[in-house]
N, C-alpha and C positions, 0 to 999 in steps of 0.2 A: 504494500500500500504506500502509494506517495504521497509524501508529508507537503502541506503548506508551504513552507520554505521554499523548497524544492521546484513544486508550482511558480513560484512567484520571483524565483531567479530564473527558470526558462523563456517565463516571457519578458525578461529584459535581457535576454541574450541577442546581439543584431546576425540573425541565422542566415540572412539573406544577405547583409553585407559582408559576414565571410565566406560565402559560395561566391560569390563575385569575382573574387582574386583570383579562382579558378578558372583555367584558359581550357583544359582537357574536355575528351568528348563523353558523355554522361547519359545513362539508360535511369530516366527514372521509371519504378512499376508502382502502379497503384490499384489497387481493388475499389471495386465501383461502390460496394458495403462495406468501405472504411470507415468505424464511426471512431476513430480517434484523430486522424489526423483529414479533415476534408481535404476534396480535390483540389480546391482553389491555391492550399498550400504548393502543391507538386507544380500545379499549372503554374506559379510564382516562380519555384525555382527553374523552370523552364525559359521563363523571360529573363532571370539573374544569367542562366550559364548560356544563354545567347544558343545561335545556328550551331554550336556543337551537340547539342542535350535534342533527346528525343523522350519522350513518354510513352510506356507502354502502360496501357489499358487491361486491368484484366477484371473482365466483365462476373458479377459477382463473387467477388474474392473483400475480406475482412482484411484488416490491418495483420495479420499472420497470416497472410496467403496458403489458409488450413487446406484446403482441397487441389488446387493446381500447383501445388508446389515442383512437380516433375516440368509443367510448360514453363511455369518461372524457374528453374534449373537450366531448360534448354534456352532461353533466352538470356541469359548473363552467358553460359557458356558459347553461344555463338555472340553476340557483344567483345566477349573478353580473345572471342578466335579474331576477328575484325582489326583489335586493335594490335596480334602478332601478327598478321598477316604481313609478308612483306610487302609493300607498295610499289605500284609500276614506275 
């Protein structure tokens, strides 16, 4: 259980002004029944980390991605193939 405190130094954390410094290219996943952290959150760090960041979508999925966890394994692991891949 998270204490008050706790709460009330997250939200004065500036979350969005330190993704910003980052220049790298970024897969965020979201579940469409996330009720801890809304979309509009993710949809934010997508305007912070510019035309590098892409969002994936995963339609019916909770903030623990309980049920698709295998499609969200294959999509980081091709994400993370993308980014060794050598380039032409």
């Amino acid at each position: 259980k998270l204490g008050r405190e706790y709460l009330l130094t997250t939200q004065q954390l500036d979350i969005y002004g330190t993704a910003s410094s980052y220049k790298g290219p970024v897969r965020i996943i979201h579940g469409t029944n996330d009720n801890i952290v809304p979309m509009w959150c993710s949809e934010r760090f997508m305007k912070t980390y510019g035309a590098q960041s892409e969002l994936v979508v995963i339609e019916g999925e909770n903030h623990l991605i309980s049920r698709k966890r295998k499609d969200v394994a294959a999509s980081v692991t091709e994400f993370y193939r993308t980014l060794w891949s050598p380039q032409p």
